[in-house]
C-alpha positions in Angstrom: -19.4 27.3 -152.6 -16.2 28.5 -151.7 -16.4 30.9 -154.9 -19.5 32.0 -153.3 -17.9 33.0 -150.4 -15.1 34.9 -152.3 -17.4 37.0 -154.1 -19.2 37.8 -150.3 -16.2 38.8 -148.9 -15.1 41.0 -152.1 -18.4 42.5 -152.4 -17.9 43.7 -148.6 -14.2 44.8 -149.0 -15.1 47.3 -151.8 -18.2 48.6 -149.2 -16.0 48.8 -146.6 -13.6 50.7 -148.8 -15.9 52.9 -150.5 -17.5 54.2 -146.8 -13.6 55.4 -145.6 -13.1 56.5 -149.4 -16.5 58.7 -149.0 -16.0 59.5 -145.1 -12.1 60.5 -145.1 -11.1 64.4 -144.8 -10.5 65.9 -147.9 -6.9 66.7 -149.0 -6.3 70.6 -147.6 -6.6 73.7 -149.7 -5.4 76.7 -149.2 -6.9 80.2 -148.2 -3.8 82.4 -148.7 -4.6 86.4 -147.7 -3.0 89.4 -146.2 -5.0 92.9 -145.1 -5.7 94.7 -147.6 -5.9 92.8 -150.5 -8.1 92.7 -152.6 -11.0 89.9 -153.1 -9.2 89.1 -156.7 -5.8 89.0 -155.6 -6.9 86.5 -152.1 -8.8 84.3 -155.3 -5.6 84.5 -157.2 -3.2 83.6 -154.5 -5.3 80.4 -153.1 -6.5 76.9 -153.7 -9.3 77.0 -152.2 -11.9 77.6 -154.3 -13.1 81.0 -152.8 -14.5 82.7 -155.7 -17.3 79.6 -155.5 -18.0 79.7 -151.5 -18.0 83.9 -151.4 -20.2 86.6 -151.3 -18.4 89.0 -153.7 -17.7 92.4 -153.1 -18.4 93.4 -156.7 -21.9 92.5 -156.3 -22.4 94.3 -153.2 -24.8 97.1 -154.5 -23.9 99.2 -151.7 -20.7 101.8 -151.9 -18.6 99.7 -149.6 -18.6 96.8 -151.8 -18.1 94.5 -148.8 -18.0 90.8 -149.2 -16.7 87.9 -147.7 -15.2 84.8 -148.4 -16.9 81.6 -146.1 -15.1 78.0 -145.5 -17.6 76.0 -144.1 -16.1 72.3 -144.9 -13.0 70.3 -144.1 -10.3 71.1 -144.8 -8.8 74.6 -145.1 -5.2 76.0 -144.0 -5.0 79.1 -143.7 -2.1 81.1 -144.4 -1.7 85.2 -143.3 1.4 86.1 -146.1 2.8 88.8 -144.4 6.2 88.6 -145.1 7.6 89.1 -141.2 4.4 88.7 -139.3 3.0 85.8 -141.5 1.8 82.2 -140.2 -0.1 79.2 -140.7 -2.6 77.9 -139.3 -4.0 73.9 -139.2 -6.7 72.6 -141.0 -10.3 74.0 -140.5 -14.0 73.6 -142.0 -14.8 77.0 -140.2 -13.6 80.5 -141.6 -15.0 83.9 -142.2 -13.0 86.3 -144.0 -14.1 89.5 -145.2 -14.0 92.6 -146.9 -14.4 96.1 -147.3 -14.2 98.7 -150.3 -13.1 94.9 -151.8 -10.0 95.2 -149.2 -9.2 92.1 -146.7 -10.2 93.7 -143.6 -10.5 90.9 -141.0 -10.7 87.2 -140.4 -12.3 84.7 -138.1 -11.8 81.5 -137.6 -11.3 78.4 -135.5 -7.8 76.3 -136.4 -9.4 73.0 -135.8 -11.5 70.6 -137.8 -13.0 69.5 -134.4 -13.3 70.2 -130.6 -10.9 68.3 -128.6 -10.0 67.3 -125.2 -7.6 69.4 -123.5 -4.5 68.4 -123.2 -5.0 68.0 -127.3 -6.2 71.6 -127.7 -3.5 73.1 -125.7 -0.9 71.4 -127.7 -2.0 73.3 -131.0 -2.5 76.3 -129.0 1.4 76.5 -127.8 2.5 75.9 -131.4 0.1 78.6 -132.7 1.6 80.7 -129.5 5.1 80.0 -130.4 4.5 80.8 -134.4 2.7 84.1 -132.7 6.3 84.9 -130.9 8.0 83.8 -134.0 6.4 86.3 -135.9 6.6 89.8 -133.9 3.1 89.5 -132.5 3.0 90.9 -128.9 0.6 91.5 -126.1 -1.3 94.3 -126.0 -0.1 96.1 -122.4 -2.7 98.2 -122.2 -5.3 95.7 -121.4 -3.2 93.2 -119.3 -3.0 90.7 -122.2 -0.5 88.1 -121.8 1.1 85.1 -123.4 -0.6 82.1 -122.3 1.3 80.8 -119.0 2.3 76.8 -120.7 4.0 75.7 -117.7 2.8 72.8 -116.1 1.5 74.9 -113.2 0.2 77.2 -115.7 -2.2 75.0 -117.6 -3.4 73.8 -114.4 -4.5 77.2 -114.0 -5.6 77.4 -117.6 -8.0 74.2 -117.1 -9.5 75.5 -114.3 -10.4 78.6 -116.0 -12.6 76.5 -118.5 -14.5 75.6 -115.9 -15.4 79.1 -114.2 -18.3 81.4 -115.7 -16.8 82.6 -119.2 -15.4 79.3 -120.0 -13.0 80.6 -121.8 -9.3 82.4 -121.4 -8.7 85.3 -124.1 -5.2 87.6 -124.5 -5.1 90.4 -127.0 -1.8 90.5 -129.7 -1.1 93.0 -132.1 1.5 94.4 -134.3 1.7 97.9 -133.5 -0.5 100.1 -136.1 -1.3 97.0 -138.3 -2.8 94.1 -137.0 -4.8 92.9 -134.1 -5.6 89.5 -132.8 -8.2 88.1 -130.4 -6.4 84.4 -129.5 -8.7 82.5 -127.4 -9.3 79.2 -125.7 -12.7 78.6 -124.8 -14.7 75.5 -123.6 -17.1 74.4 -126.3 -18.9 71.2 -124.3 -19.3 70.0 -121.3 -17.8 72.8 -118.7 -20.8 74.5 -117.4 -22.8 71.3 -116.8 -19.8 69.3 -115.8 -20.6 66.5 -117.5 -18.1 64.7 -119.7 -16.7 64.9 -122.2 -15.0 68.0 -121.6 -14.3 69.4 -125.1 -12.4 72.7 -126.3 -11.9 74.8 -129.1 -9.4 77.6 -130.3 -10.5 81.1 -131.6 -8.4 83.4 -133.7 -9.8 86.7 -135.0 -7.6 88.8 -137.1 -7.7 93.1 -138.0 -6.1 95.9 -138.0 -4.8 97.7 -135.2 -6.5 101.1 -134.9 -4.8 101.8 -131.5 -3.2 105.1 -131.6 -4.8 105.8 -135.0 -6.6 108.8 -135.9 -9.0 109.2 -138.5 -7.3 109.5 -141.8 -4.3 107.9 -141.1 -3.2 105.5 -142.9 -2.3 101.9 -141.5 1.0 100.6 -142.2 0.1 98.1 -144.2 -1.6 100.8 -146.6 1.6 102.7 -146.9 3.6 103.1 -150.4 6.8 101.1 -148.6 4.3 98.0 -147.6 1.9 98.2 -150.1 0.4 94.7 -150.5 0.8 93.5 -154.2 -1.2 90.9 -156.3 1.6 88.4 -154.9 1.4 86.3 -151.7 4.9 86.5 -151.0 6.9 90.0 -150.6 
């Protein structure tokens, strides 16, 4: 009998095990990319398996050749290669990036496997925000775009911006004539209705900076002394 038993509780260890096993988060992979690179060299330079989960610019029939390269499972990092603007992002299952004339041109995603409660979200949104300042990225002026105000007093302000119509708190970065970035906090559940839970999401939407530029320039990143190689490092 107690044999019996034995094999019982066995049988229900290796279930239990097998449900995490199947159910866990996949290790990472990683989508490596700067602008303007092309769809081969972003394949080349990352782990993720892109050239599977893409639509490729070679087989666009159109003279643009655009294309795009889709993340639409746990778990992704992302990493922008730019050798003095560069960073990393956390884990996602959501990413668009996509191209043009089979050129990088622009990516959106959200740097979170899922929605989370605030105080959560705005933790990975002042490291993103510090790796931002780290990196040379600035506010664009023009438009009143800020840093996000962290303070205490500040994220009091923050939360109770979730919860007016919009739902969401956006600043505009950029790297003078070469990129642009739309960083964004935005309520995902719960704030309109207000009904808990009260969930959150952050949005990060990456191109080039065309401010100032006139048609037939080229963007920095295009020129001879920053061309972008096959190589994700400079």
């Amino acid at each position: 009998m107690k044999r019996r038993y034995f094999s019982i509780a066995l049988l229900a260890g290796v279930a239990v095990v097998t449900v995490w096993w199947n159910s866990r988060t996949p290790e990472p992979t990683v989508l490596a990319f700067r602008l303007g690179q092309t769809f081969e060299q972003v394949v080349r330079n990352s782990s993720y398996p892109a050239l599977e989960r893409s639509n490729r610019p070679a087989d666009d029939p159109g003279y643009h050749k655009f294309g795009a390269i889709w993340v639409r499972e746990p778990a992704v990092i992302i990493h922008f290669t730019d050798p003095k603007h560069g960073f990393t992002l956390p884990p996602t299952k959501f990413a668009a990036l996509t191209f043009s004339e089979n050129q990088a041109v622009s990516l959106a995603t959200s740097p979170m496997l899922d929605p989370l409660p605030f105080d959560e979200a705005v933790v990975i949104l002042e490291n993103l925000q510090n790796q931002f300042k780290a990196g040379g990225w600035e506010p664009w002026e023009k438009n009143d775009s800020t840093w996000f105000d962290l303070t205490p007093e500040g994220k009091k302000r923050l939360h109770a911006r979730m919860f007016e119509p919009g739902y969401m708190e956006s600043t505009d970065l950029r790297v003078p004539r070469m990129y642009n970035m739309i960083f964004r906090l935005k309520c995902s559940e719960g704030c309109w209705t207000r009904e808990p839970p009260y969930l959150f999401l952050i949005d990060i939407g990456v191109g080039t900076d065309v401010h100032g530029w006139d048609e037939g320039d080229l963007m920095r990143w295009q020129r001879p002394e920053n061309a972008v190689t096959g190589s994700s490092v400079p």
